[in-house]
DONUSE-975445 format. One line per field, with one value per residue: residue number from 1; residue in three letters; x, y, z of N, C-alpha, C, O in turn. Coordinates in steps of 0.1 Angstrom, whole numbers. Layout:
BEGIN
pos <- [NUM:...];
code <- [ALA:...];
npx <- [X:...];
npy <- [Y:...];
npz <- [Z:...];
capx <- [X:...];
capy <- [Y:...];
capz <- [Z:...];
cpx <- [X:...];
cpy <- [Y:...];
cpz <- [Z:...];
opx <- [X:...];
opy <- [Y:...];
opz <- [Z:...];
***
This chain:
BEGIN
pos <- [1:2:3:4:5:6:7:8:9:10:11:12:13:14:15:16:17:18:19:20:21:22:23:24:25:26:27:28:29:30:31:32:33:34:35:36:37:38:39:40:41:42:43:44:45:46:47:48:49:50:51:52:53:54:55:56:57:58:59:60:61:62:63:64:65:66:67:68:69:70:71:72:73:74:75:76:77:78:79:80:81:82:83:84:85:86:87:88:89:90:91:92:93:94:95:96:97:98:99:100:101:102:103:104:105:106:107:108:109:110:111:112:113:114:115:116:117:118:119:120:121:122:123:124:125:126:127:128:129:130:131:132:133:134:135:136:137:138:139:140:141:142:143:144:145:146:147:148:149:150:151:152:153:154:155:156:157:158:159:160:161:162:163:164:165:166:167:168:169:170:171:172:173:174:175:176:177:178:179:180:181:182:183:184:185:186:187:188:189:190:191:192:193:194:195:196:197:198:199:200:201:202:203:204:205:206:207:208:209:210:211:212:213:214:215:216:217:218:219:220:221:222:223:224:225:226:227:228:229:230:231:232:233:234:235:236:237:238:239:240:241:242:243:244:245:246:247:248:249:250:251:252:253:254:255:256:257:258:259:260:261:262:263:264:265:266:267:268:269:270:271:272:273:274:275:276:277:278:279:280:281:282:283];
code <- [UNK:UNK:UNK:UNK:UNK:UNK:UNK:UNK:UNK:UNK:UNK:UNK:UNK:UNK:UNK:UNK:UNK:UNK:UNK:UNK:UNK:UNK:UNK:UNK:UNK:UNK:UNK:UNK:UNK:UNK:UNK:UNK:UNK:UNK:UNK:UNK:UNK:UNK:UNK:UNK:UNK:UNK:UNK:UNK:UNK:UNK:UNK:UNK:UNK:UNK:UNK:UNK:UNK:UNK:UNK:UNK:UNK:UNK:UNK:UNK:UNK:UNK:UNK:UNK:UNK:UNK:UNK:UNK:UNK:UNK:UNK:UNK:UNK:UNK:UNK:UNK:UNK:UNK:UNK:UNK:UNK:UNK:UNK:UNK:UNK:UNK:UNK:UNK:UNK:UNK:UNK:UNK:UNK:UNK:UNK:UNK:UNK:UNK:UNK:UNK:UNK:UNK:UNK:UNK:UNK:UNK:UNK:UNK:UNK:UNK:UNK:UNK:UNK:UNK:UNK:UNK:UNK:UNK:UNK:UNK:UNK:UNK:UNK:UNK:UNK:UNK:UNK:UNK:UNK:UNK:UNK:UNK:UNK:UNK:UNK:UNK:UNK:UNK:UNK:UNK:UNK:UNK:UNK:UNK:UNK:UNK:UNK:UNK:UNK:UNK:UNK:UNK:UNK:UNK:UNK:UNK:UNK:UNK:UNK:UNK:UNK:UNK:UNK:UNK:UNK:UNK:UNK:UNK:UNK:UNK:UNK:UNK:UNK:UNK:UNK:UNK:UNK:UNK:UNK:UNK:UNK:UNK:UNK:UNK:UNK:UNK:UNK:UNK:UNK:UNK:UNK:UNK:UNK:UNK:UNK:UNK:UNK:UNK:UNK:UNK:UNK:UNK:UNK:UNK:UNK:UNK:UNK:UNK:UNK:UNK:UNK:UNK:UNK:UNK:UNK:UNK:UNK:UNK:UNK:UNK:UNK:UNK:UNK:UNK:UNK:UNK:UNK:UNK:UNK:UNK:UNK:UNK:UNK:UNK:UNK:UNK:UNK:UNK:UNK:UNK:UNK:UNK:UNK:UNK:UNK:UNK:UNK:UNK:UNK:UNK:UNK:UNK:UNK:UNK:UNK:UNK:UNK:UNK:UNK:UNK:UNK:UNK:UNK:UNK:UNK:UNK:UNK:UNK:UNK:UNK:UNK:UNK:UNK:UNK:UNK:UNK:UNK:UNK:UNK:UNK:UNK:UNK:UNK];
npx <- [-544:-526:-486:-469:-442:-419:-404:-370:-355:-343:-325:-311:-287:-278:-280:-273:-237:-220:-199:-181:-156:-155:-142:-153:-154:-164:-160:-179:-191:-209:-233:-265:-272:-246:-237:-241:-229:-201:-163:-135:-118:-129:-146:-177:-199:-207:-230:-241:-258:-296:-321:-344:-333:-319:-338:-353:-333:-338:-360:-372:-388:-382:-357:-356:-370:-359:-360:-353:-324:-330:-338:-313:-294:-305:-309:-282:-264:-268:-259:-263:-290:-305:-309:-308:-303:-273:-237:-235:-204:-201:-221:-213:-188:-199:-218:-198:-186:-212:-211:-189:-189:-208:-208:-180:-146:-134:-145:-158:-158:-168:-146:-140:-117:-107:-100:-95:-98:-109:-125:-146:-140:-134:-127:-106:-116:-103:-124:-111:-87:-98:-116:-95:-81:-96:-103:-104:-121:-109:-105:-124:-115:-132:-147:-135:-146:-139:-154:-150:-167:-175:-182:-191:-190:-206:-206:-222:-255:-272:-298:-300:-283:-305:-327:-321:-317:-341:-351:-340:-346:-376:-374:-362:-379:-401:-393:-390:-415:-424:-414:-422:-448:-447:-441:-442:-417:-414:-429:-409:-385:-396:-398:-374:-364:-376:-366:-342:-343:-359:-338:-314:-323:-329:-300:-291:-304:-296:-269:-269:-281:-262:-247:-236:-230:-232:-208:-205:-190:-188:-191:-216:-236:-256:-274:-297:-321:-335:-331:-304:-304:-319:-302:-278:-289:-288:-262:-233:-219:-191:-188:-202:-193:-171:-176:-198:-171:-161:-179:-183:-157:-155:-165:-152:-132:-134:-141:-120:-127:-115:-98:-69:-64:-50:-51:-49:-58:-46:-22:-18:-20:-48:-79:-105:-138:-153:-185:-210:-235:-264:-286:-270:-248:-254:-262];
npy <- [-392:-392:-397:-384:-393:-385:-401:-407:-404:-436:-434:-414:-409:-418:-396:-374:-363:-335:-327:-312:-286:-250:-217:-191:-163:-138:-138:-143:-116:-85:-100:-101:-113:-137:-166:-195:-217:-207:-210:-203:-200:-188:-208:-230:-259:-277:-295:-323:-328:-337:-360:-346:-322:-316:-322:-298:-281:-286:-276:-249:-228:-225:-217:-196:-177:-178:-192:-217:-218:-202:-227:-253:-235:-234:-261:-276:-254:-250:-231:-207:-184:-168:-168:-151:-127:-132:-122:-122:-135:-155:-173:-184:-194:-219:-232:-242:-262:-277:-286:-302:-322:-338:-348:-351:-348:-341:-322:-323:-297:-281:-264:-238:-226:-193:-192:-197:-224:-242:-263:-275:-289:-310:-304:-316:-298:-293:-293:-290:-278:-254:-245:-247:-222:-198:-167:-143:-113:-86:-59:-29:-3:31:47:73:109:138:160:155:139:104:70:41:8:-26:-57:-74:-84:-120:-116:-92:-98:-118:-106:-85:-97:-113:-90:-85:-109:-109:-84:-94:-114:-98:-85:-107:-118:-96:-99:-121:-112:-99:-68:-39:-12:12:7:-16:2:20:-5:-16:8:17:-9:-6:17:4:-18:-2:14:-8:-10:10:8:-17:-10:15:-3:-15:3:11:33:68:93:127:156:169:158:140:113:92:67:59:42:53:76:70:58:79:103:89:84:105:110:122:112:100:99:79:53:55:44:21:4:2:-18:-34:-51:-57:-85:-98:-112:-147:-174:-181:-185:-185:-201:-214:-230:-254:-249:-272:-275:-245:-243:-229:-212:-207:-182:-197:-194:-208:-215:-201:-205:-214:-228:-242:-252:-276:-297];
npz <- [448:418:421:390:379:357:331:323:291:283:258:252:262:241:215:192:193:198:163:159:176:168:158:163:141:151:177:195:198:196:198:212:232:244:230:238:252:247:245:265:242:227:209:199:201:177:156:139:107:110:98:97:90:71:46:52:42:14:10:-12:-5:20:22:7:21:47:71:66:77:97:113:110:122:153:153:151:154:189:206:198:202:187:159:138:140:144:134:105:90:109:103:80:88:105:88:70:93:96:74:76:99:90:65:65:59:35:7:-25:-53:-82:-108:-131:-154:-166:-195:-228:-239:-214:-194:-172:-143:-115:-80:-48:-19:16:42:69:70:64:84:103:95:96:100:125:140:148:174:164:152:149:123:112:100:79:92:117:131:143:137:151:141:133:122:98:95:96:92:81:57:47:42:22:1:-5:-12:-39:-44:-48:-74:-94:-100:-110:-135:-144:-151:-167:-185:-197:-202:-225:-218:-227:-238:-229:-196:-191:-187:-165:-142:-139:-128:-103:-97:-92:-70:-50:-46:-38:-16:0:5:17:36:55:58:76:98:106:116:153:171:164:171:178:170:195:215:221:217:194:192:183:163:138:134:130:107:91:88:75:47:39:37:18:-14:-13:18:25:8:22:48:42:25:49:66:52:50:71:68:50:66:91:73:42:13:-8:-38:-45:-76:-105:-138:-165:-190:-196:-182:-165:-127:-112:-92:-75:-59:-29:-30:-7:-4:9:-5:-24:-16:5:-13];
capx <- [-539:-511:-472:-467:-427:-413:-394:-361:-352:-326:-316:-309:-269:-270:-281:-261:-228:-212:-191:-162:-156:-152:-142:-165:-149:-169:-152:-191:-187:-220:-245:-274:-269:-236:-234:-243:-213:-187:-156:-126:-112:-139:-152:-188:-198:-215:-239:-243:-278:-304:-324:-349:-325:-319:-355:-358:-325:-341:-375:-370:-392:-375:-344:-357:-375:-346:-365:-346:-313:-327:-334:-301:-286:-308:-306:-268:-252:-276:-254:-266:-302:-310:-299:-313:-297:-261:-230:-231:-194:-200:-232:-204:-179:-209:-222:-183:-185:-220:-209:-177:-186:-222:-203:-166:-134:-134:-159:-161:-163:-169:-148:-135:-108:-111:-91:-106:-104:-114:-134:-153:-131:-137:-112:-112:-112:-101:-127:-101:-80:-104:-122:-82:-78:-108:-95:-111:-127:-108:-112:-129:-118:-144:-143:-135:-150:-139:-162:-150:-177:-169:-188:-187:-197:-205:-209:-235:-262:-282:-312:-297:-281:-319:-338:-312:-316:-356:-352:-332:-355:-387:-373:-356:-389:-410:-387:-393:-430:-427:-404:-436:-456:-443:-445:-439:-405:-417:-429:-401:-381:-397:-397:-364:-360:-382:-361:-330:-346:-358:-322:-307:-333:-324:-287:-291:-310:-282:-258:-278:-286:-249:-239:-237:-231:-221:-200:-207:-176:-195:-195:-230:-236:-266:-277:-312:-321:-346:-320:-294:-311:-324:-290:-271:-299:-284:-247:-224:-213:-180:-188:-214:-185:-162:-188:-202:-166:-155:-184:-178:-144:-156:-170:-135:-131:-138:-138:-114:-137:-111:-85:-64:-63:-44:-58:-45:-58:-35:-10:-19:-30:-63:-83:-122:-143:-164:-201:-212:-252:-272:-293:-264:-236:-257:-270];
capy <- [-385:-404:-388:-391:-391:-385:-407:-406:-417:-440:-433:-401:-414:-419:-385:-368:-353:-324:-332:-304:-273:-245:-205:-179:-149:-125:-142:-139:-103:-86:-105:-92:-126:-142:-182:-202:-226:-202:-215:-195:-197:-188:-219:-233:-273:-277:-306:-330:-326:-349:-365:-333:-307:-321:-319:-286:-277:-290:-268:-235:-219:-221:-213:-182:-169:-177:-201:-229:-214:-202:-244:-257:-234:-236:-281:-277:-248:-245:-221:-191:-182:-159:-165:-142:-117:-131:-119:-128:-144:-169:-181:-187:-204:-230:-241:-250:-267:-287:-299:-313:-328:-342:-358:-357:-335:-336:-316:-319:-289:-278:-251:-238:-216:-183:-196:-199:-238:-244:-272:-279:-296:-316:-305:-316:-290:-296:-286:-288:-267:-241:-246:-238:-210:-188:-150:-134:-102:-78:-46:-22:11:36:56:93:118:150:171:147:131:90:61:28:-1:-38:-67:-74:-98:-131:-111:-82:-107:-126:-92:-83:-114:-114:-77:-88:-119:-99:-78:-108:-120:-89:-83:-120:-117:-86:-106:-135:-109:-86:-58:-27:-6:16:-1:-23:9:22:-14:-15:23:10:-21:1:19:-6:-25:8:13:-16:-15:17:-1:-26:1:19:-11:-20:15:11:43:79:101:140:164:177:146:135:98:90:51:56:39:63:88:67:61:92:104:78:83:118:109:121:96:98:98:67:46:50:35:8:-5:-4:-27:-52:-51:-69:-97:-104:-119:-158:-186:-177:-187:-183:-212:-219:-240:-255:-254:-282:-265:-229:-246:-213:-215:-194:-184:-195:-188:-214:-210:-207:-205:-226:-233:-251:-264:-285:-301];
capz <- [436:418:417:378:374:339:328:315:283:280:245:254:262:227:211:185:198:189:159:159:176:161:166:160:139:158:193:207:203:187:201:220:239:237:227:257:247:241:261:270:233:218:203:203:195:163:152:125:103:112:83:86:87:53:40:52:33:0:6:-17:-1:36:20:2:33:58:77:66:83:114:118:105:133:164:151:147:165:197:214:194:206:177:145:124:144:144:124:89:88:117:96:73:93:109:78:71:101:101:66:77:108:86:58:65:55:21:-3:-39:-60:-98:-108:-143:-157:-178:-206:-240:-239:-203:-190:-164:-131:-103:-71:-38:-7:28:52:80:68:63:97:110:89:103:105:137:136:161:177:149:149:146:110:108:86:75:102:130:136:146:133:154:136:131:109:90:101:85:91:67:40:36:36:8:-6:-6:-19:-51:-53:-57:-85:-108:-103:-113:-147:-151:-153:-177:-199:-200:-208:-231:-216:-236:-235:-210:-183:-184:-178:-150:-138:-143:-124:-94:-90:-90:-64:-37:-40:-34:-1:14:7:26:50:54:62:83:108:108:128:166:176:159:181:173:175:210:226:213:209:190:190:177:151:129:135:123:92:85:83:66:36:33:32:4:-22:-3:27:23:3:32:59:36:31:62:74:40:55:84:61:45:80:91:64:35:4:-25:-34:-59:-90:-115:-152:-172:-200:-200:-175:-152:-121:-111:-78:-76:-49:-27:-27:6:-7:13:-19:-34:-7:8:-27];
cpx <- [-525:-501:-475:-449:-421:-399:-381:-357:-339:-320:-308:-291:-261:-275:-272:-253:-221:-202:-177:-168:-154:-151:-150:-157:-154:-165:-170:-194:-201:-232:-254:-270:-262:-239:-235:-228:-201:-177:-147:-120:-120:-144:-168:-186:-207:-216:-240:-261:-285:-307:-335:-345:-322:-327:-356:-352:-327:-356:-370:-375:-388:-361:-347:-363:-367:-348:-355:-331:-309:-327:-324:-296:-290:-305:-290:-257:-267:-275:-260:-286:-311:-303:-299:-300:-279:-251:-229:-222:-194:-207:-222:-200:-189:-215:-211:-183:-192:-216:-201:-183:-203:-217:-192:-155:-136:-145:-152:-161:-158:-161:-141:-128:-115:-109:-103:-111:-104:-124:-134:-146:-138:-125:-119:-109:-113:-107:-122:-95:-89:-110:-103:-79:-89:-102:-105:-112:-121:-111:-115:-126:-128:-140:-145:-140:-143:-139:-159:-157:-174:-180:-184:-199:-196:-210:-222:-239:-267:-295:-305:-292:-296:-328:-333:-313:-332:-358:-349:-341:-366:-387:-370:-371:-404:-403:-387:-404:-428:-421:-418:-449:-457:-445:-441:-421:-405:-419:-421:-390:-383:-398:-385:-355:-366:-374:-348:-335:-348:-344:-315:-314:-330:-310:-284:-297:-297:-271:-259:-275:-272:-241:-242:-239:-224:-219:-201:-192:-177:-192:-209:-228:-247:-266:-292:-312:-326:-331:-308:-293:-312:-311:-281:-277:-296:-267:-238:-220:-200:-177:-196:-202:-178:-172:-188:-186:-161:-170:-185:-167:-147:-160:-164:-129:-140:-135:-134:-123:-125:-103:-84:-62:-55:-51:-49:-46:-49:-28:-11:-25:-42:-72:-103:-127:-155:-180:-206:-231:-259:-282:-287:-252:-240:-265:-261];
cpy <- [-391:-395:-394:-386:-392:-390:-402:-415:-423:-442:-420:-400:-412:-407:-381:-357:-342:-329:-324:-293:-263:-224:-194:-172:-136:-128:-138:-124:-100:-93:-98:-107:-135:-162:-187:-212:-222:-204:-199:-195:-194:-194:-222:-250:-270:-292:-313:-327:-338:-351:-354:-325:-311:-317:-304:-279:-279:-284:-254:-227:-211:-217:-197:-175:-170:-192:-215:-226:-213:-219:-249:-250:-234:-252:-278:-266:-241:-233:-210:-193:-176:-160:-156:-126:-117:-127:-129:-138:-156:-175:-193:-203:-217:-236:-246:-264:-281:-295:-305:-324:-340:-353:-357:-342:-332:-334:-315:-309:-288:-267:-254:-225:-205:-182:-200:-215:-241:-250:-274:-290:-298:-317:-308:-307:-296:-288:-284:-277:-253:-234:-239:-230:-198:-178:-147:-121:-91:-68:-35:-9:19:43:71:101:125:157:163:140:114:83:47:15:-19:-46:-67:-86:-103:-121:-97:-86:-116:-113:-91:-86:-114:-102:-78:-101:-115:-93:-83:-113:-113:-92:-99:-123:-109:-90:-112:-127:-98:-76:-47:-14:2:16:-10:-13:18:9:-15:-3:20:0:-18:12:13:-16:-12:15:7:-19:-5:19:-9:-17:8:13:-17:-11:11:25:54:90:117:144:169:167:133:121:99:76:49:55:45:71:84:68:67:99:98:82:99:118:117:111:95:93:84:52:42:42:23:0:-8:-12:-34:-56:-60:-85:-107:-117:-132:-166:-180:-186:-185:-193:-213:-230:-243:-259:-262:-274:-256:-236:-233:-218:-201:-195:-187:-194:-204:-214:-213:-210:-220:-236:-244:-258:-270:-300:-318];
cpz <- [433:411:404:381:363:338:318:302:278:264:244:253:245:214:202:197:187:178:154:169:173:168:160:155:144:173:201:209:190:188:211:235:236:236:237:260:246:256:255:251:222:203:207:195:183:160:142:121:108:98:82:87:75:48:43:39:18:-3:-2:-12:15:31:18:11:45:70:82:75:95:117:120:119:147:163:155:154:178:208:211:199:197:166:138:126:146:134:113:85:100:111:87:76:101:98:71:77:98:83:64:89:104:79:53:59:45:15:-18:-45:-73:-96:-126:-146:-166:-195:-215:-240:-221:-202:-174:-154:-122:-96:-58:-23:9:35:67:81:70:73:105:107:93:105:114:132:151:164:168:156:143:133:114:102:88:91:115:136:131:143:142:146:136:124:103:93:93:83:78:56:35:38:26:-3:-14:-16:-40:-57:-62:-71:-95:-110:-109:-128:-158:-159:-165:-188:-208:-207:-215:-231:-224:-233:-218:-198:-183:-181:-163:-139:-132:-131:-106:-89:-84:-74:-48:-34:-34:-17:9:16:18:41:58:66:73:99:112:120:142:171:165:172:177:179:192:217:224:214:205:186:181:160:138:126:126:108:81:74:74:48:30:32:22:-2:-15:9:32:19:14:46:51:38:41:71:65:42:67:79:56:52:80:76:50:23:-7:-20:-43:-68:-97:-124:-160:-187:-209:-190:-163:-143:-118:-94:-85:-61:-46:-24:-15:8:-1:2:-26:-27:-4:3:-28];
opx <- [-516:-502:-481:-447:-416:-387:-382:-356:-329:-313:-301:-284:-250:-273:-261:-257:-217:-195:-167:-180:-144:-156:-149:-148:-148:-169:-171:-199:-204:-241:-249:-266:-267:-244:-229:-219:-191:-178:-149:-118:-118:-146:-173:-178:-214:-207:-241:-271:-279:-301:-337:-352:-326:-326:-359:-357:-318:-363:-362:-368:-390:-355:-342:-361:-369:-340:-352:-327:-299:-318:-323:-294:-281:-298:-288:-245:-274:-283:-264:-292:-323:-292:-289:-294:-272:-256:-224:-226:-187:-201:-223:-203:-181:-217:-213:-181:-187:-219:-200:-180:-209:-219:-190:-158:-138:-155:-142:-173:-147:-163:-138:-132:-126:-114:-114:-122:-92:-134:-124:-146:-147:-116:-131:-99:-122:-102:-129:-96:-86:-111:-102:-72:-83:-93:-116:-106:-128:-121:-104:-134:-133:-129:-155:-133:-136:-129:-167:-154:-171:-190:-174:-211:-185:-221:-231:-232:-271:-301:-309:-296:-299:-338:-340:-311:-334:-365:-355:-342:-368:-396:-375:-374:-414:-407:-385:-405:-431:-423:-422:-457:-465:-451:-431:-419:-401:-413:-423:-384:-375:-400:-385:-344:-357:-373:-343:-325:-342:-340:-309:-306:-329:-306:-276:-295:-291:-267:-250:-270:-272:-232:-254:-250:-214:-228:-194:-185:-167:-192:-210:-217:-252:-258:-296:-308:-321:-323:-303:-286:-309:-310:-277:-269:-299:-261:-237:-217:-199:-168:-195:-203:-176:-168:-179:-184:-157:-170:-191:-164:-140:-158:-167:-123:-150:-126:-143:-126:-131:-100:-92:-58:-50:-58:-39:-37:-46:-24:-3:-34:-42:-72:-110:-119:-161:-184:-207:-238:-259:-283:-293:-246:-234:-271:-263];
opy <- [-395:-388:-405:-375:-403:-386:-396:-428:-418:-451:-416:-392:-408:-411:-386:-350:-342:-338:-327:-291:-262:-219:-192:-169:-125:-120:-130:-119:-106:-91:-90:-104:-143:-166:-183:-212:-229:-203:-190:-183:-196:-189:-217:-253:-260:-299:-306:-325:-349:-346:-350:-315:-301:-305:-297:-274:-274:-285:-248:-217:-199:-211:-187:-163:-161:-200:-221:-236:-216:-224:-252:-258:-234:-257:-278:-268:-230:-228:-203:-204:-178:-154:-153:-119:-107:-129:-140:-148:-166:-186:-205:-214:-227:-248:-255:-275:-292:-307:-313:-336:-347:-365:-359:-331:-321:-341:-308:-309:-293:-259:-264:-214:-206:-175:-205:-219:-244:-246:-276:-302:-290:-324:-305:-310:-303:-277:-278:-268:-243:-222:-228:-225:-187:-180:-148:-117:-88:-64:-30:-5:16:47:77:100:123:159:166:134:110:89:41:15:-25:-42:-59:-96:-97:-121:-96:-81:-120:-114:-96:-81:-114:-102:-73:-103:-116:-94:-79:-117:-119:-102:-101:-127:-115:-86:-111:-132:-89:-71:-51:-10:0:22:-17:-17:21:13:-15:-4:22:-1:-24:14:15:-19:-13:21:10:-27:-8:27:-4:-18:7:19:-24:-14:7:27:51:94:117:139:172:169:121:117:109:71:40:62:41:70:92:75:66:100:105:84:103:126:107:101:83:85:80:42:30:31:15:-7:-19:-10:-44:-65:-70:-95:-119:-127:-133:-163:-174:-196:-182:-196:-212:-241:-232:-269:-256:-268:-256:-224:-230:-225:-189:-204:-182:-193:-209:-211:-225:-214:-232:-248:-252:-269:-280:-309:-326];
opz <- [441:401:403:385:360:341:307:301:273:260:234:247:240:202:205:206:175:183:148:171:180:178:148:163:142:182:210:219:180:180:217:246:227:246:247:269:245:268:248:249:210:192:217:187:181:162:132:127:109:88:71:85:68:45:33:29:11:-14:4:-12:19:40:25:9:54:75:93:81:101:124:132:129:155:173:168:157:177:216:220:199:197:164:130:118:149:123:112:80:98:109:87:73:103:100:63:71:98:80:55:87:112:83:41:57:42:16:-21:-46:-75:-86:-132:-141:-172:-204:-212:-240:-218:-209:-166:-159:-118:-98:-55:-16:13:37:75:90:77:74:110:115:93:113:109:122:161:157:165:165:132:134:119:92:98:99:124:146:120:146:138:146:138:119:106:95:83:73:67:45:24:33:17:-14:-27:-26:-49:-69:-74:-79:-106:-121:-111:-134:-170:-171:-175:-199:-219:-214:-213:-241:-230:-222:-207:-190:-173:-171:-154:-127:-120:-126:-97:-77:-75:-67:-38:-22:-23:-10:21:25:27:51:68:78:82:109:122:128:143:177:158:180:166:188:199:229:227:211:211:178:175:151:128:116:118:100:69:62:64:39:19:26:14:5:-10:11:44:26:16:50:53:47:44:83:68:35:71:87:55:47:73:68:45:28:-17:-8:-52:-62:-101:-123:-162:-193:-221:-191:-155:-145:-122:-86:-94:-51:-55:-12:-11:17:-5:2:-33:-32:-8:9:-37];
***
C-alpha cells in the first residue's frame, strides 16, 4: 500500500496578504463567535478582492440576495465566520477597508450641491482617514420605559439590512409591474396598502431581533424570541420610537459617511453622504 503525502504548494509563500488592519466598531462584541483574528486592539486583517470577488460584485442577482457579501467577507475578512449574522456597521467599515487596500487610498466620488445652478463634481476622499476615524460602539445602556421595564439591545445585523432590502425590493417591483400593466385605481391602492404593510412587518421584525434581553420590574428576563416579538408588535407609538432609535443610534457608529464640500457654484460649502451600497462602490 503506497504512503501518498500531500504536497505542499510552493506558491503558497506567495498568497495574498492582508492589506490593512482595521478596527471593528463593535470591538468583537455581538458576535455569536468572535473574529478569529481579533488582536488585543481590536483589529482584524482584511484582504484585497481577487479577480472573482469582482465578478461576483458585478452579479445583480448575488448582490440583491446577499450572497454576493457573505463571499466578499469570508474572501476578504476571514476572521468573521458568519457574516450574515454580523453587526451592520462593521460590514461597513470592511468594505472601507477591502476597497482601500484593493485599489489604494484615494476614491473618486460624484457629488452635487442643492443650489439652483449646481453641477455635477468630481472630489477626492481619503480612505485613510476614514479607516482612522472609525467611532467604536461602547457599552449600551439598556433603555427605560415608563413602567420600568429595561430593554438591552444591539445593532443591527447584514442579515436584517438584506431581509429589509429584499422586503422593499419585492414591492418597487410589484407597483412596477402594475404600472406596465395598467392596473386600475384600486388595486394599485390596495397594492399600495399591502406594500405599506409588509415594510412595516419587517421593520418590526428588524426591531424585534435587535433586543437581547427585556428586564421585567420583578426581575424577569425574557430572551425568547417569539416573545420578544410578539410584544414589540404591540408597543405604543412612543414607546416603539424610543427603542427603534436607540438601536439606529448604534449605526451612527463606525465609518463616518458624510463629508464636506465646497460648491463653486453658491461659494457655500455643503455635506454629502458616501454611498456605502455594494451595488454601486464597487462599480
Amino acid at each position: 500500500m503506497e504512503n501518498t503525502v500531500e504536497q505542499i504548494n510552493p506558491l503558497k509563500a506567495y498568497f495574498r496578504k492582508p492589506g490593512i488592519w482595521i478596527k471593528l466598531p463593535s470591538q468583537g462584541k455581538f458576535y455569536k463567535q468572535p473574529p478569529a483574528d481579533l488582536n488585543d486592539m481590536g483589529e482584524i486583517p482584511v484582504y484585497p478582492l481577487t479577480a472573482k470577488d469582482e465578478l461576483v460584485l458585478k452579479n445583480a442577482d448575488s448582490l440583491l440576495n446577499g450572497s454576493a457579501i457573505t463571499q466578499v467577507v469570508n474572501s476578504c475578512a476571514p476572521s468573521i465566520s458568519d457574516p450574515n449574522n454580523m453587526p451592520a456597521v462593521d460590514l461597513d467599515s470592511i468594505l472601507i477597508a477591502v476597497k482601500r487596500c484593493t485599489y489604494g487610498e484615494k476614491m473618486n466620488v460624484n457629488t452635487k450641491c442643492t443650489c439652483d445652478n449646481a453641477k455635477e463634481h468630481e472630489i477626492t476622499i481619503d480612505l485613510n482617514a476614514m479607516i482612522a476615524n472609525i467611532k467604536l460602539i461602547e457599552e449600551t445602556a439598556p433603555i427605560e420605559f415608563n413602567n420600568e421595564v429595561k430593554v438591552f439591545v444591539r445593532p443591527v445585523t447584514v442579515k436584517n439590512i438584506l431581509g429589509l432590502n429584499w422586503v422593499q425590493y419585492e414591492q418597487v417591483r410589484s407597483l412596477q409591474i402594475a404600472e406596465q400593466q395598467q392596473v386600475d385605481e384600486k388595486t394599485k391602492l390596495n397594492m399600495l396598502q399591502q406594500s405599506y404593510s409588509a415594510l412595516t412587518n419587517e421593520s418590526v421584525k428588524v426591531v424585534a431581533s435587535c433586543i437581547d434581553t427585556v428586564l421585567l420590574p420583578d426581575g424577569t428576563a425574557v430572551s425568547d424570541a417569539k416573545m420578544i416579538n410578539e410584544w414589540v408588535s404591540d408597543l405604543s407609538k412612543t414607546d416603539y420610537s424610543l427603542l427603534e432609535k436607540a438601536i439606529m443610534d448604534t449605526n451612527t457608529k463606525g465609518v463616518n459617511k458624510e463629508f464636506t464640500v465646497h460648491c463653486p457654484e453658491c461659494n457655500n460649502n455643503y455635506t454629502s453622504t458616501l454611498d456605502l451600497n455594494p451595488t454601486t462602490f464597487f462599480a
